[in-house]
DOVEXRO-127370 format. One record per residue (C-alpha): x, z, y negated; residue in one letter; residue number from 1. Coordinates in nm, 3 decimals, padded with zeros to 5 digits. Layout:
! residues N
(atom (X, Z, Y), "A", NUM)
...
//
This chain:
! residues 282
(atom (-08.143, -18.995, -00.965), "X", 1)
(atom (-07.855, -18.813, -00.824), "X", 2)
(atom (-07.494, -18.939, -00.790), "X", 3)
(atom (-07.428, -18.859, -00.425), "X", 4)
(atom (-07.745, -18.800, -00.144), "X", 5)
(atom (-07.656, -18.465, -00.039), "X", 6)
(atom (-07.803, -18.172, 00.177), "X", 7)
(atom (-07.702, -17.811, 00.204), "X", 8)
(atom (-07.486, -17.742, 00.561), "X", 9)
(atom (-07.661, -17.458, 00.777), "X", 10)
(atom (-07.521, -17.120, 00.920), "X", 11)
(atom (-07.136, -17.156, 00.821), "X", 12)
(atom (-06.912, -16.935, 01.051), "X", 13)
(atom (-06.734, -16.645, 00.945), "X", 14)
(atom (-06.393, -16.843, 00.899), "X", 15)
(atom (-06.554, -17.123, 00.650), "X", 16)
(atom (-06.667, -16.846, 00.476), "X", 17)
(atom (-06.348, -16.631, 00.420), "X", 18)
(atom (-06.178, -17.003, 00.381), "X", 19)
(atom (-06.394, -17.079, 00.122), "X", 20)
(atom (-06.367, -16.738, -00.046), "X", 21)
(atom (-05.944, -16.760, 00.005), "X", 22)
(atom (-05.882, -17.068, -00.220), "X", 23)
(atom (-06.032, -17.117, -00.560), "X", 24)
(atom (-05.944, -17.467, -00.654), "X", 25)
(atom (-05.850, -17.806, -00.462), "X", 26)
(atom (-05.451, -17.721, -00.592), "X", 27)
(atom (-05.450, -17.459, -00.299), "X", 28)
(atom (-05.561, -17.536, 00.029), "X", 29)
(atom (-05.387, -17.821, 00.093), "X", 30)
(atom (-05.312, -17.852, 00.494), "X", 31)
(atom (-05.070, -18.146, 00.610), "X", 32)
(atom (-05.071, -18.298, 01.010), "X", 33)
(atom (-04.914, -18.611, 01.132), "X", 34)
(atom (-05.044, -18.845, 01.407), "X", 35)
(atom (-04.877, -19.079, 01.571), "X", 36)
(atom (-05.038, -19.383, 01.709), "X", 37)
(atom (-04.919, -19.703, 01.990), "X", 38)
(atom (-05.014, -19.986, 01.751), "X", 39)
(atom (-04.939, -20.240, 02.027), "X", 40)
(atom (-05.351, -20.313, 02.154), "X", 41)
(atom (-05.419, -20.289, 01.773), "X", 42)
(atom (-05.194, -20.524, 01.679), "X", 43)
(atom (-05.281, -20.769, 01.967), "X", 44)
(atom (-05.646, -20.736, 01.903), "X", 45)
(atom (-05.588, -20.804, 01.507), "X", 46)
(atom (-05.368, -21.142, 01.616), "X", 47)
(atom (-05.659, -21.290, 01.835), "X", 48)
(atom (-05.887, -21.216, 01.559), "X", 49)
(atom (-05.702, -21.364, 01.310), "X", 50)
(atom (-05.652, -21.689, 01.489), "X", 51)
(atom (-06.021, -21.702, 01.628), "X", 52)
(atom (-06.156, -21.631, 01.250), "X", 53)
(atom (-05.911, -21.776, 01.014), "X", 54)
(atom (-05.960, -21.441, 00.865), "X", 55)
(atom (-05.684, -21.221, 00.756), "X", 56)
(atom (-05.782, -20.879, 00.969), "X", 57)
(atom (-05.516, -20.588, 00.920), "X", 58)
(atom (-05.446, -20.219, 01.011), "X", 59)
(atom (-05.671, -20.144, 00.677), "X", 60)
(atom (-05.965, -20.291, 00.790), "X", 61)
(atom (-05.899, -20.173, 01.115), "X", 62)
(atom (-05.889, -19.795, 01.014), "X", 63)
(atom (-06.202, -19.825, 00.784), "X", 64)
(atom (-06.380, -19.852, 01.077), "X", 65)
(atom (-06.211, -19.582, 01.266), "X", 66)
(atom (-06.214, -19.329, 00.988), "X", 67)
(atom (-06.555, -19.431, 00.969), "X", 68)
(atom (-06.649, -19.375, 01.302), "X", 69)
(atom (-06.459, -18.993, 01.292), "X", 70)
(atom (-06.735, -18.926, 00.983), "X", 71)
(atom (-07.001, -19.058, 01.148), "X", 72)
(atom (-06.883, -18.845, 01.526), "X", 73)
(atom (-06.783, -18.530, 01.328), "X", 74)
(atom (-07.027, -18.514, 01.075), "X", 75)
(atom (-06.933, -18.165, 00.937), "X", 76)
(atom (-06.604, -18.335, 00.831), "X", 77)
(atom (-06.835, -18.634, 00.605), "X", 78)
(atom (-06.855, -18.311, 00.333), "X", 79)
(atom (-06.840, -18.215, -00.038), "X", 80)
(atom (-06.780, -17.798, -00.175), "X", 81)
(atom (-06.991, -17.730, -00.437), "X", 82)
(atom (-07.080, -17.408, -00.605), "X", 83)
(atom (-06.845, -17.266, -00.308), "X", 84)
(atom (-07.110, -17.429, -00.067), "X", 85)
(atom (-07.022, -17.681, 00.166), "X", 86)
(atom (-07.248, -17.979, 00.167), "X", 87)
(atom (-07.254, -18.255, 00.403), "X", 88)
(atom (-07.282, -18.623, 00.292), "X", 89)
(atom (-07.533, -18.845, 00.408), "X", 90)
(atom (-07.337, -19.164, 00.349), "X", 91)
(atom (-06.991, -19.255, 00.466), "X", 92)
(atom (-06.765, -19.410, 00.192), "X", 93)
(atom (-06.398, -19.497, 00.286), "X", 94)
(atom (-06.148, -19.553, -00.012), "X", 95)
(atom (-05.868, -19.749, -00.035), "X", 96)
(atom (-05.600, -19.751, -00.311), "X", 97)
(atom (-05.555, -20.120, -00.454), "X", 98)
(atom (-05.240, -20.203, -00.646), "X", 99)
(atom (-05.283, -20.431, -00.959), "X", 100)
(atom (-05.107, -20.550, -01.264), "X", 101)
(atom (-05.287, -20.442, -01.594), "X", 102)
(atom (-05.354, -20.803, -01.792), "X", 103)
(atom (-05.178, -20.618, -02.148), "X", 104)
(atom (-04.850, -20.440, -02.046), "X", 105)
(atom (-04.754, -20.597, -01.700), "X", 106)
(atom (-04.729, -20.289, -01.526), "X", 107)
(atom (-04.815, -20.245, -01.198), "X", 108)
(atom (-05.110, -19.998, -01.212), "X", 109)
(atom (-05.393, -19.807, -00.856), "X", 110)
(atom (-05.707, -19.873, -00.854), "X", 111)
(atom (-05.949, -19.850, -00.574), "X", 112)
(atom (-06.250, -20.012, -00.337), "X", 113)
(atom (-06.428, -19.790, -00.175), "X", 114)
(atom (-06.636, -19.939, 00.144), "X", 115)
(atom (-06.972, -19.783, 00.287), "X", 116)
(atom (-07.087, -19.704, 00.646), "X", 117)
(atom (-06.826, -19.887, 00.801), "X", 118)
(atom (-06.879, -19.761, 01.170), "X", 119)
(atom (-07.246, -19.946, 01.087), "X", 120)
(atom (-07.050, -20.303, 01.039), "X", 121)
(atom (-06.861, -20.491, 01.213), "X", 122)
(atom (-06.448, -20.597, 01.163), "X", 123)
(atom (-06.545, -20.950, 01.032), "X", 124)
(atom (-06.776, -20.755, 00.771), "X", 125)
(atom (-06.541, -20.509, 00.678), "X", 126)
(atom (-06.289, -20.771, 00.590), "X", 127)
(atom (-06.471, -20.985, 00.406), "X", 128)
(atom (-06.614, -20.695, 00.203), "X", 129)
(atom (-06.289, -20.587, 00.137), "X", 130)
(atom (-06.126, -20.858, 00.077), "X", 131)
(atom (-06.413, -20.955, -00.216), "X", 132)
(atom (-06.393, -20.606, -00.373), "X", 133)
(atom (-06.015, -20.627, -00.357), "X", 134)
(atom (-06.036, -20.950, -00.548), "X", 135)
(atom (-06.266, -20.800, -00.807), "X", 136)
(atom (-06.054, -20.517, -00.859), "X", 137)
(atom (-05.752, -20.703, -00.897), "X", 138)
(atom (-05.894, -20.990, -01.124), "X", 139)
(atom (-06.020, -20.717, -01.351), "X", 140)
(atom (-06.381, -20.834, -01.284), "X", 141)
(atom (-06.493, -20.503, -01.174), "X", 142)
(atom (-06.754, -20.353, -01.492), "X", 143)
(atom (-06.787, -19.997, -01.388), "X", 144)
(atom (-06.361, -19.972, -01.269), "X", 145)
(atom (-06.290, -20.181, -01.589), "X", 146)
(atom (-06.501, -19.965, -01.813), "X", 147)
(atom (-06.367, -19.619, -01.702), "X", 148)
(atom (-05.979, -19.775, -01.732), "X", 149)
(atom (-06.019, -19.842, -02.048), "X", 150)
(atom (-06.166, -19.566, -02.167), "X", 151)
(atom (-05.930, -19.323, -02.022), "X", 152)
(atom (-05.653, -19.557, -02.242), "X", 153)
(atom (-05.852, -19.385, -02.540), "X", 154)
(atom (-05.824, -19.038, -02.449), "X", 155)
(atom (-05.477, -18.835, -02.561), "X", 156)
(atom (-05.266, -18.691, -02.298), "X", 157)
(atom (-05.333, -18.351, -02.405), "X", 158)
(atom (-05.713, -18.389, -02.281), "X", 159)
(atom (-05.675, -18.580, -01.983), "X", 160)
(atom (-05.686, -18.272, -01.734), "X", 161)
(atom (-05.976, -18.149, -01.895), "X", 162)
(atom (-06.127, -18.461, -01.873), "X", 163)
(atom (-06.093, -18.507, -01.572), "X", 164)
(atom (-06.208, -18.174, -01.456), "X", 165)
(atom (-06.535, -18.188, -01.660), "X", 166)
(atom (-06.610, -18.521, -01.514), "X", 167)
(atom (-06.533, -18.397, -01.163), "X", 168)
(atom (-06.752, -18.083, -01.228), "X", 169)
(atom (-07.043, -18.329, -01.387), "X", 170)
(atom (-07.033, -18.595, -01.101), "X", 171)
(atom (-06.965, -18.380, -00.789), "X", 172)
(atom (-07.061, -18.034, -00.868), "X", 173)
(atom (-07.326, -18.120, -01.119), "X", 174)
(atom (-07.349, -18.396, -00.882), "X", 175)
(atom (-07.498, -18.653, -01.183), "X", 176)
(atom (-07.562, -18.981, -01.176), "X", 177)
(atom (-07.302, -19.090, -01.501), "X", 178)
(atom (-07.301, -19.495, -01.431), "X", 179)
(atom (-07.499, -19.508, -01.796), "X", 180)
(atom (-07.142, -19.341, -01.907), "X", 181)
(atom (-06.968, -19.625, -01.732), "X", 182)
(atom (-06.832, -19.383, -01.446), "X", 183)
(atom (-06.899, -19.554, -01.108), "X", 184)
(atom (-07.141, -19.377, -00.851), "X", 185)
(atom (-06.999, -19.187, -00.593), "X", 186)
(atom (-06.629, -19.387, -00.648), "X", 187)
(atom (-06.402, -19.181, -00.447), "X", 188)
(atom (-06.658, -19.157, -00.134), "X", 189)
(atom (-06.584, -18.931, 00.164), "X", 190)
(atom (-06.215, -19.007, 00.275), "X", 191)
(atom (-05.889, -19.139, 00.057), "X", 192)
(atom (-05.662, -19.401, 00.277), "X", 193)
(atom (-05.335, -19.517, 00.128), "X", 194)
(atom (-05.170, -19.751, 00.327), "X", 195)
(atom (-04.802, -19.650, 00.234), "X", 196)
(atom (-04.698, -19.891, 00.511), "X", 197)
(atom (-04.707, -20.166, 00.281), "X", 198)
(atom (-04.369, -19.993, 00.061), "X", 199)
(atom (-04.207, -19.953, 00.407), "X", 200)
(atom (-04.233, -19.619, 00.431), "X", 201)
(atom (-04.242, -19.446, 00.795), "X", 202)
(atom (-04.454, -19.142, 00.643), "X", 203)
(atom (-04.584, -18.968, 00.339), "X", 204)
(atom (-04.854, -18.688, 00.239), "X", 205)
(atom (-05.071, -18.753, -00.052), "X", 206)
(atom (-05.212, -18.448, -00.272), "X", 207)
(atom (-05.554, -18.405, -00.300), "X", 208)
(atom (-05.682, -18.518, -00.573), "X", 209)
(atom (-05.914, -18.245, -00.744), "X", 210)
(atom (-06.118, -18.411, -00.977), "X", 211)
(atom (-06.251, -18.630, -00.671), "X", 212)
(atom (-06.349, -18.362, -00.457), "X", 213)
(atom (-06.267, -18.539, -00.127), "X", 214)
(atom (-06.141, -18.308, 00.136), "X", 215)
(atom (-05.953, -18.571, 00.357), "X", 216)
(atom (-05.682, -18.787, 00.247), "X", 217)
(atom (-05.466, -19.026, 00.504), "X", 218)
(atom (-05.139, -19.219, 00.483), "X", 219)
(atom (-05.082, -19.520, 00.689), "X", 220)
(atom (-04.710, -19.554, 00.758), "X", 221)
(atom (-04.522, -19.879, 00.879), "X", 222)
(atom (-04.510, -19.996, 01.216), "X", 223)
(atom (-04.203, -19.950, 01.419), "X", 224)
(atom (-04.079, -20.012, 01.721), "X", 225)
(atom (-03.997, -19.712, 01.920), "X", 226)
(atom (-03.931, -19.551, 02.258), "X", 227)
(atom (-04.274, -19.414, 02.416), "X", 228)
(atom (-04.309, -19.301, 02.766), "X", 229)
(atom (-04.611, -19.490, 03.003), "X", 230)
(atom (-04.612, -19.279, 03.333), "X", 231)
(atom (-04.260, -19.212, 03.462), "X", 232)
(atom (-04.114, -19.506, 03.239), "X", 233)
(atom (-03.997, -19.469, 02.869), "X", 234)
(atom (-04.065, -19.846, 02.731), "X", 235)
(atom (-04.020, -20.020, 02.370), "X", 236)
(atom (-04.376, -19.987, 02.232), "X", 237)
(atom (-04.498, -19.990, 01.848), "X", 238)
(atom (-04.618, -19.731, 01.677), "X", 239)
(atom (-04.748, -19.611, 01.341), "X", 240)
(atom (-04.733, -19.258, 01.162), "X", 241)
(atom (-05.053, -19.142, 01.011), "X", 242)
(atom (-04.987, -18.875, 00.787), "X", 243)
(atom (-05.314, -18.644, 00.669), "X", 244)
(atom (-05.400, -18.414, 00.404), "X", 245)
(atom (-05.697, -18.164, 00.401), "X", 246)
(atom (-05.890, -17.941, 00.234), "X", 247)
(atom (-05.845, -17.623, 00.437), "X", 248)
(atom (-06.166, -17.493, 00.281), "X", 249)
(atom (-06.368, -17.782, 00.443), "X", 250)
(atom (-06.174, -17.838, 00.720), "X", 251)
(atom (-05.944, -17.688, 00.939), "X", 252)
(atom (-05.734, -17.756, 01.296), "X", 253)
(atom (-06.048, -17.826, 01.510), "X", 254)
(atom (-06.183, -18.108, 01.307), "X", 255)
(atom (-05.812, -18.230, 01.303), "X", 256)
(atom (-05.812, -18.201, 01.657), "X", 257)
(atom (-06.177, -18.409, 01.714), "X", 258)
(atom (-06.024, -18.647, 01.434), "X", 259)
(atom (-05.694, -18.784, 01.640), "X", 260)
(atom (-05.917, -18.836, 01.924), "X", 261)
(atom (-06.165, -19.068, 01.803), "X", 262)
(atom (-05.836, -19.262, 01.587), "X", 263)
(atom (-05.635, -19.268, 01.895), "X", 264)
(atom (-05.932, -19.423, 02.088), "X", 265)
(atom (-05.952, -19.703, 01.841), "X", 266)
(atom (-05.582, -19.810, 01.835), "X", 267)
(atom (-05.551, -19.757, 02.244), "X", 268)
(atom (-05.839, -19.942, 02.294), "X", 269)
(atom (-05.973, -20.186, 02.013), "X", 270)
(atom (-06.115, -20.436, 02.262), "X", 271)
(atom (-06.383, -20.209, 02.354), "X", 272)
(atom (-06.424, -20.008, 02.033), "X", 273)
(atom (-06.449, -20.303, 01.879), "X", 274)
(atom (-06.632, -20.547, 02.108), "X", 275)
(atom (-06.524, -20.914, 02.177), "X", 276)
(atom (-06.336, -21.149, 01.958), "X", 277)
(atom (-06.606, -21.291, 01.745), "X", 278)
(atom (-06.558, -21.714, 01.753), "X", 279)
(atom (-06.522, -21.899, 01.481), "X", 280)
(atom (-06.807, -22.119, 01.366), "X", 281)
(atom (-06.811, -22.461, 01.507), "X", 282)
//
């Protein structure tokens, strides 16, 4: 059984080509873009769901299902390179760091969730499958997560880039199933989101991360209030910075483009992205 359910991508243009052929590893073609976003609809819409559900709804939920939706809209940017081949994925997994304490030394240590075919599922199903693989995570309860962090304890530092490379070349290009080695299937899935929001920071780029092999990484900064112009009138609105990272062999300024549109449309309008308020149970 394979790791990830994969098919080759058809007639690449000219430019993927040379783009592929211009960078030989993930540690070159890294492209960064900023997008600013009015927060206020978002915010309003996650308030009314909150006190209709009893649930705690946030940004993070709220962009799983945006990013998700991009992926799912823009297929050709739901991809993997392999063998200098781009490959397009045929499920959607969206990633989110998780901060935790590790149970021995104290020290605050990442981890990660990573949520499936979100634009399939609605916000209360996003947030309660977060929040229950967030609370596995953190509790330490996760086998597979559990099993790879300690094992990578084990290994000296002199090793750990090569490692991680050969597990990154066994798992993606490879593209083996290696759950009987305790590595999780398909952990990293299509897109990394950080929400750096949460430290207070405005805005940040992330580095791609090579070993996963996913091409799109996005920072979620704090919201602020700031002056934005409606029409002729420059008001006090709120906004948030989203700050991206790409892999320039995968993806370039178009699918950037096509991107902002679809996460604009979801923070402008979230009542009909999202569809009504669900009520909570009598």
């Amino acid at each position: 059984m394979p790791n990830l359910r994969l098919r080759p991508k058809e007639h690449l243009s000219s430019f993927r080509r040379i783009a592929i052929g211009t960078w030989e590893t993930t540690k070159d073609p890294q492209v960064y873009g900023a997008l600013e976003l009015r927060a206020d609809e978002a915010l309003r819409y996650l308030a009314e769901f909150r006190a209709a559900t009893g649930k705690r709804a946030t940004l993070s939920h709220l962009m799983a299902k945006a990013v998700a939706h991009v992926l799912h809209e823009l297929p050709d940017a739901n991809a993997v390179l392999r063998w200098n081949r781009i490959y397009l994925r045929d499920d959607i997994g969206v990633f989110f760091q998780v901060e935790m304490k590790d149970p021995v030394t104290g020290e605050i240590d990442l981890s990660g969730a990573t949520l499936f075919d979100c634009h399939q599922k609605s916000l209360e199903q996003i947030v309660d499958e977060f929040s229950a693989r967030v609370s596995t995570v953190k509790a330490g309860k996760d086998q597979a997560l559990e099993g790879t962090r300690s094992t990578f304890k084990k290994i000296p530092y002199f090793l750990l880039n090569t490692v991680l490379n050969v597990l990154g070349f066994l798992s993606i290009t490879l593209n083996l199933d290696l759950r009987w080695a305790g590595i999780p299937k398909d952990p990293f899935g299509s897109v990394m989101v950080t929400n750096i929001g949460s430290l207070g920071l405005d805005e940040a780029y992330v580095p791609l991360v090579p070993y996963s092999h996913v091409p799109l990484l996005l920072a979620v900064g704090a919201v602020k209030r700031a002056a934005v112009v409606e029409g002729d009138r420059v008001v006090v609105g709120q906004v948030l910075r989203v700050s991206a990272t790409f892999d320039h062999r995968v993806l370039d300024g178009s699918h950037a483009a096509k991107m902002s549109r679809v996460l604009r449309a979801f923070f402008d309008d979230p009542f009909g992205k999202l569809g009504p308020i669900p009520q909570a149970p009598a």
